[in-house]
N, C-alpha and C positions, 0 to 999 in steps of 0.2 A: 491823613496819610502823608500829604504834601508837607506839613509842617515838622514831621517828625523825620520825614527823610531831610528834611535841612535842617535838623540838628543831630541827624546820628551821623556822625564822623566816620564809624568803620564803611558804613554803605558808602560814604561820600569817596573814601580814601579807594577802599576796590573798585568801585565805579572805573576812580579815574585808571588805576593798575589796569584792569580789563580791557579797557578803552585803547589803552597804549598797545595791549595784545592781539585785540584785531587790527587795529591798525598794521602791526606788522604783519601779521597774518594777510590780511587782503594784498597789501605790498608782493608781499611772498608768490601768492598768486598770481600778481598781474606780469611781475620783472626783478630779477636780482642783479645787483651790479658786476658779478661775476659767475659763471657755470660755478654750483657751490663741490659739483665734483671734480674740479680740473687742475690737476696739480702742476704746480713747478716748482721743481727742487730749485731754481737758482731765487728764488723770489722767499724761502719758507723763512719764520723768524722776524719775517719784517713785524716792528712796531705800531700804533695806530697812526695813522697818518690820512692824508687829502685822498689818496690812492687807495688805500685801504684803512679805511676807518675804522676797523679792530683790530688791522692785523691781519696778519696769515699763521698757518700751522707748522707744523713741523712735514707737509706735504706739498708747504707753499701753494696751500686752497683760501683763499677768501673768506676768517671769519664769518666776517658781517653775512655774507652770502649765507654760510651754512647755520647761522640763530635762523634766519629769515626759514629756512628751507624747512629748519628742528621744529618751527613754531607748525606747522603744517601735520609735522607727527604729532604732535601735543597734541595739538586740538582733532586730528584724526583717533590715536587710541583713547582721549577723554572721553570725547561726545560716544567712541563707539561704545564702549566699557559701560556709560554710565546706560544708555541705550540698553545696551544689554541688561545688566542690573536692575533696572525700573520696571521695565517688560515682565520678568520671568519675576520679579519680587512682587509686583502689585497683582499678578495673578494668585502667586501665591497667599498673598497677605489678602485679596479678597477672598480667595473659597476658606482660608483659615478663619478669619476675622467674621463671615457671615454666615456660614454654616454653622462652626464652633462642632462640639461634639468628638469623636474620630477624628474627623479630616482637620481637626485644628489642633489637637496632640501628634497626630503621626506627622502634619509639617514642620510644627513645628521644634520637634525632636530631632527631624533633618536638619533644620537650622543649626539648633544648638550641637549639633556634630560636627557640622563644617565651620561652625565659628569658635569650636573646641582647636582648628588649627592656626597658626598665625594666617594673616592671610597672606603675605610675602611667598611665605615656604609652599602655604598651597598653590598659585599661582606659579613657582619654579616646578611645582610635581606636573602640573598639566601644561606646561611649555617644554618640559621635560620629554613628554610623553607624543605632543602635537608639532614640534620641534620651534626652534626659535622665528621672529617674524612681525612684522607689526599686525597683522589681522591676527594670530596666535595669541600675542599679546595683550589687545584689545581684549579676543576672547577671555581669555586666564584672569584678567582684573575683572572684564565685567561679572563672571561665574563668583567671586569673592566679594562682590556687589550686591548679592542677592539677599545676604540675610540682612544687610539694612535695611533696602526697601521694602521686605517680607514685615521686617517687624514693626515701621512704622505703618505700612497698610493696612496691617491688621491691627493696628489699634485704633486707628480712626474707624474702622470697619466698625469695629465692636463699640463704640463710643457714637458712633450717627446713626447706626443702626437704632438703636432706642428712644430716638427723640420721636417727638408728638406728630411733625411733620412727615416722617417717613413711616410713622405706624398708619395715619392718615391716609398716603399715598396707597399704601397696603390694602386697604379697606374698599378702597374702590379700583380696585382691580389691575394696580400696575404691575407691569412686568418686569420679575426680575434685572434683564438688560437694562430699562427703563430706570429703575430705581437706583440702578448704579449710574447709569450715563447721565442722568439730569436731576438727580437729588445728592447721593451721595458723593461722587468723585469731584464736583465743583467744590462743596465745603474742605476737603483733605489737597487741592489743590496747592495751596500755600508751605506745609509741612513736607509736600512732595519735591515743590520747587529747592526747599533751601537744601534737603537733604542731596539733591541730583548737586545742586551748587558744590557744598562739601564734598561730597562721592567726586565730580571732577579734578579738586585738588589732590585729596587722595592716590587717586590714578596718575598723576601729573607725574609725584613723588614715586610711586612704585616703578611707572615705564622708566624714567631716570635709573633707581635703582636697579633695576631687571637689565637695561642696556649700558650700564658700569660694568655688572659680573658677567656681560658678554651672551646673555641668555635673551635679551628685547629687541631692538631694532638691529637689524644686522647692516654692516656695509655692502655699499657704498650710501647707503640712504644715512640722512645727516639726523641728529638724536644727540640733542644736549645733552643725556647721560653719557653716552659715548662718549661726546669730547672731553667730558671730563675728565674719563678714564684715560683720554688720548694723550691727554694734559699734564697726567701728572707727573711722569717722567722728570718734564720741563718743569716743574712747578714753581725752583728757585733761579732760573736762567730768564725764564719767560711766563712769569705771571699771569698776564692779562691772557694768556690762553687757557688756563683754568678760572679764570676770575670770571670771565665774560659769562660763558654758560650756567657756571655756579650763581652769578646773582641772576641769570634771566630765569632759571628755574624757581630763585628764592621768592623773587617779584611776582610772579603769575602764581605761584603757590600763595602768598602771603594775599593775593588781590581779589583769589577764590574765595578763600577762608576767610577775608574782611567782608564780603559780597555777602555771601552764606552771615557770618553771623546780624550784617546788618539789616539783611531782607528778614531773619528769624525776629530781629527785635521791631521791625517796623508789621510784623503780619501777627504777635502776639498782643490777643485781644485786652490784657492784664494792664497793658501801659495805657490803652488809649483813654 
């Protein structure tokens, strides 16, 4: 395992993308170098500079402050969404996946209904409905979260379910809980991790897109989607204020997605 993560390059590479993400993250926590809500009209437009090292907006707020403050919503609607998503998917993907029968037609025909819609649009119909907001938001991505980890559940379900070991276990008397908490769920572990991996870039991209059309993080709370949108007005006067957000979204999207594919290639048993 040790030798293959030093040579798969996308682990290596999101690694490091990741790494850079907490680190502003925990930053973000501890101190910003400016309140990332405090405007001054005679200060807005400034360039990057010693004083302000991305800049300021068109509200003369502190850049740099406000990535700092957005990485705080990322990782608040990611981890909750995906939270959400995993929970409500691997209950469903185990009584699908281990019962089979009924209860694994009738879910999983729920599934294929709600993944019959994009999940963007679904996602706008229930913020729609629960109103705009970053816990709304969270929710809405996490609920279009569910048939992935529904359908990878239940295929490990249905696939450990039948080995020798867990018929084994069966025989002499374990209990269902039992058979899931200490047989089955440690094996599907690895296919859980990368798909949560993926699932939080996903969400990355959607909150982005959801707080551009004005429908995800509302103001004054700071959301590198938003600034985009803040952005674009100025987009040929003042660049680096749509640029900044746009790569810090592209970096932690692309660092997920490297993360995810290189953890899937170092946990597939086919390479080793």
């Amino acid at each position: 395992m040790i030798k293959k993560a030093g040579r798969n390059t996308n682990f290596k590479v999101g690694a490091i993308l990741l790494c850079l993400f907490l680190i502003l993250l925990i930053l973000s926590l501890i101190c910003t170098p400016y309140d990332p809500n405090k405007m001054n009209t005679q200060a807005k437009f400034q360039p990057p500079s010693f004083q302000h090292l991305l800049g300021t907006d068109n509200f003369g707020r502190d850049i740099f402050s406000r990535v700092m403050k957005g990485a705080q919503t990322v990782c608040f609607v990611g981890f909750t969404s995906v939270a959400i998503g995993l929970a409500a998917g691997f209950i469903l993907g185990a009584v699908s996946g281990y019962l089979g029968g009924p209860a694994d037609e009738v879910i999983m025909r729920l599934m294929d209904a709600q993944m019959a819609f994009p999940g963007i649009i679904l996602a706008l119909v229930l913020i729609t409905l629960i109103g705009p907001g970053s816990v709304s938001t969270a929710l809405a991505l996490g609920v279009t979260a569910v048939p992935r980890f529904c359908r990878i559940t239940r295929a490990c379900f249905m696939q450990i379910k039948e080995l020798d070991y867990i018929k084994a276990a069966k025989s002499r008397g374990a209990s269902v809980p039992r058979l899931i908490a200490c047989h089955i769920l440690p094996n599907m572990l690895s296919p859980l991790i990368v798909t949560a991996t993926l699932a939080f870039s996903t969400a990355i991209l959607a909150e982005a897109g959801l707080s551009y059309l004005g429908l995800g993080i509302q103001p004054p709370q700071p959301s590198w989607g938003k600034m985009l949108f803040e952005a674009q007005a100025y987009l040929l006067t003042n660049p680096w204020y749509a640029f900044i957000p746009g790569c810090m979204i592209t970096l932690t999207v692309l660092g997920f997605n490297l993360l995810g594919d290189g953890l899937r290639d170092l946990t597939d048993t086919k390479t080793l």
